[in-house]
C-alpha positions as CSV (number, residue, x, y, z in Angstrom):
1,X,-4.8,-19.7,-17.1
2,X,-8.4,-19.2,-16.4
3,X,-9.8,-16.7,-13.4
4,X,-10.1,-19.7,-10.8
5,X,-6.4,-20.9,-11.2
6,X,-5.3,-17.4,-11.0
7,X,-7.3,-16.4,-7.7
8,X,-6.0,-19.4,-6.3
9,X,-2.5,-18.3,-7.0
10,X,-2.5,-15.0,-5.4
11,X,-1.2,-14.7,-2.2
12,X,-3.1,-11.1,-0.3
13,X,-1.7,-10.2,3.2
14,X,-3.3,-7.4,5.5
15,X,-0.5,-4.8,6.1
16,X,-2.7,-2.0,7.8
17,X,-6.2,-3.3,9.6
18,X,-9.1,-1.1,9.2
19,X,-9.0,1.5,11.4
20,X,-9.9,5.3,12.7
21,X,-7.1,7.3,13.5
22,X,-7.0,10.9,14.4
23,X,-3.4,12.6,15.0
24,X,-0.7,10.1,14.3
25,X,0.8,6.7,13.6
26,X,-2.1,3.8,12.4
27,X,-1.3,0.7,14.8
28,X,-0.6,-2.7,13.1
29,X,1.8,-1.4,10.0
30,X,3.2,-4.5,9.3
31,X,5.1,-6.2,6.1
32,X,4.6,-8.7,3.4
33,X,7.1,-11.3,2.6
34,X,7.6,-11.4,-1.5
35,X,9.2,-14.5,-1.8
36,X,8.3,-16.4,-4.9
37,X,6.1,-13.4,-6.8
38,X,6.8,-11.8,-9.8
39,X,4.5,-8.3,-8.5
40,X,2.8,-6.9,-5.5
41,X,0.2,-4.3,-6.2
42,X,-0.4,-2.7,-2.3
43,X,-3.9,-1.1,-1.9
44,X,-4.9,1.8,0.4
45,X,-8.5,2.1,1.2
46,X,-9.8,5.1,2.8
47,X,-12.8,5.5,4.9
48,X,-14.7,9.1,6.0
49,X,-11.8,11.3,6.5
50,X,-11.6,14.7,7.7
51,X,-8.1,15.6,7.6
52,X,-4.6,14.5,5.6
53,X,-2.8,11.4,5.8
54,X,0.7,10.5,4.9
55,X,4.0,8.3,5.5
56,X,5.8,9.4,8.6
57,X,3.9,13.2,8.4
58,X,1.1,14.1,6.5
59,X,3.1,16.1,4.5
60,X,5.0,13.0,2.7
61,X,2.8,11.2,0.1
62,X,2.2,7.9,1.5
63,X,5.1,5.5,0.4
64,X,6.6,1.7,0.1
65,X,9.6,0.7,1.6
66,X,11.7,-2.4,1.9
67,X,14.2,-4.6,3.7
68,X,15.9,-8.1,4.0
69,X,14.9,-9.1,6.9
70,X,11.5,-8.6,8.5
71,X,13.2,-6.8,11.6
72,X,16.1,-4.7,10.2
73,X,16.0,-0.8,8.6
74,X,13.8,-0.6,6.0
75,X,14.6,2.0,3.2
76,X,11.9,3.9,0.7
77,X,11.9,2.5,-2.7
78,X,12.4,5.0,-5.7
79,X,9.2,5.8,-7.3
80,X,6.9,3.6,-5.0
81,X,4.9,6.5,-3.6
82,X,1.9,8.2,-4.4
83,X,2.0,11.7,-6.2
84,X,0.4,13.5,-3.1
85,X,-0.9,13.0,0.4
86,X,-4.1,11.9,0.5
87,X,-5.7,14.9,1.7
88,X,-9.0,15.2,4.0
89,X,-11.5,15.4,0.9
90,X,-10.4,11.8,-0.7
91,X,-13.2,10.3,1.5
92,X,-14.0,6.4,-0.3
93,X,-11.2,5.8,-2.6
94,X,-8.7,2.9,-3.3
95,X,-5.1,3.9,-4.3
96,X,-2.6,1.3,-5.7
97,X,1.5,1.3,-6.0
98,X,2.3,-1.7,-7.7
99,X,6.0,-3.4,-7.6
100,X,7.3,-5.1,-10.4
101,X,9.9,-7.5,-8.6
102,X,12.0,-8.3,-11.3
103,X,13.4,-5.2,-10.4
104,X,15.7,-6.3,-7.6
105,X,13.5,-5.2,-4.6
106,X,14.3,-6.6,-1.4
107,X,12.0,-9.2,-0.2
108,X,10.3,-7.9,2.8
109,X,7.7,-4.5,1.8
110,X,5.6,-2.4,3.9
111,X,3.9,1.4,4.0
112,X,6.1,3.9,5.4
113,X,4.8,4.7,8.8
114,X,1.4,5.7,7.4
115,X,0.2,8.5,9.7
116,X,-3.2,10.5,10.1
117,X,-3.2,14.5,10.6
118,X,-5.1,15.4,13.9
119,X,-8.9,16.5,12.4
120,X,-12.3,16.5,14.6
121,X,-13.0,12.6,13.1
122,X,-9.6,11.8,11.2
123,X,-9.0,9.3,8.7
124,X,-10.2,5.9,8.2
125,X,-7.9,3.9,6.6
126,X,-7.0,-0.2,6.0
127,X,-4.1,-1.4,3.3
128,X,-3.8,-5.0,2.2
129,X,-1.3,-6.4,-0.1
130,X,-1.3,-8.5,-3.4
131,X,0.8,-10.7,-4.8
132,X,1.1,-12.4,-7.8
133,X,2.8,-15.2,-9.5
134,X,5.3,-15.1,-12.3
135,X,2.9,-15.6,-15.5
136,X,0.0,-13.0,-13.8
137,X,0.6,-9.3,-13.7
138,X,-2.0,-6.6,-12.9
139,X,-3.4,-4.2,-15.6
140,X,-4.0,-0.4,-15.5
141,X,-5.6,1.8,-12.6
142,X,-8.8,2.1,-14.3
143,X,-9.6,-1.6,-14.8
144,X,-8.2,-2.2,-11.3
145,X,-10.8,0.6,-10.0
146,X,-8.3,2.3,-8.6
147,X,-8.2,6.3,-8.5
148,X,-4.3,6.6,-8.7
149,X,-1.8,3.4,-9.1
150,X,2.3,4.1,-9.0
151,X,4.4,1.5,-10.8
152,X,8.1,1.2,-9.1
């Protein structure tokens, strides 16, 4: 399959809009629906930031977590988070969890309540989500660009 066919294939859906956010909750945490991919690989962007961010607190590493239906409780999934917070010094990078859904995930996946610490400025922050067919799966955090990428 060459690169255009591929591009075409992908199906990207915003789940956090850029934003600043200084002491609590981003607005606009929303879902993407996974029906018909193979793999989503969700990327965090972060802006200037002056203070922690997290899932639910800034002391929980920010997570994924999945549900049925777009409106019912959604639960973490194992291993889908990252291996700290992103703290107040991680100004510019682009961190990745990628889901391999052959492994029975539920079809609806969103970030855990991702939530900024209360600095002078605070964290700027936006998260969009990728999807890919059956026959296309992502690579490795370093040829992604990425600067930390969590398989679950």
């Amino acid at each position: 399959m060459d690169l255009r066919a591929i591009l075409k294939a992908l199906k990207i859906g915003q789940l956090v809009p850029p934003q600043l956010k200084n002491a609590g909750a981003f607005a606009g945490n929303t879902y993407m629906d996974t029906l018909g991919l193979s793999a989503l690989l969700v990327l965090i962007e972060m802006g200037a930031t002056d203070i922690a961010m997290g899932s639910t607190t800034i002391t929980t590493p920010p997570l994924l977590e999945e549900c049925d239906t777009t409106g019912g409780t959604y639960t973490a999934i194992t291993g889908a988070a990252l291996a700290a917070v992103i703290s107040a010094t991680d100004d510019n990078k682009l961190y990745g969890i990628h889901l391999d859904l052959a492994k029975s995930h539920k079809r609806y996946v969103r970030i855990q309540a991702p939530t900024a610490g209360t600095g002078t400025v605070g964290v700027n922050m936006s998260a969009i989500a990728v999807g890919f067919p059956s026959d296309q799966m992502p690579k490795s955090a370093a040829e992604m660009g990425l600067a930390e990428l969590i398989e679950a």
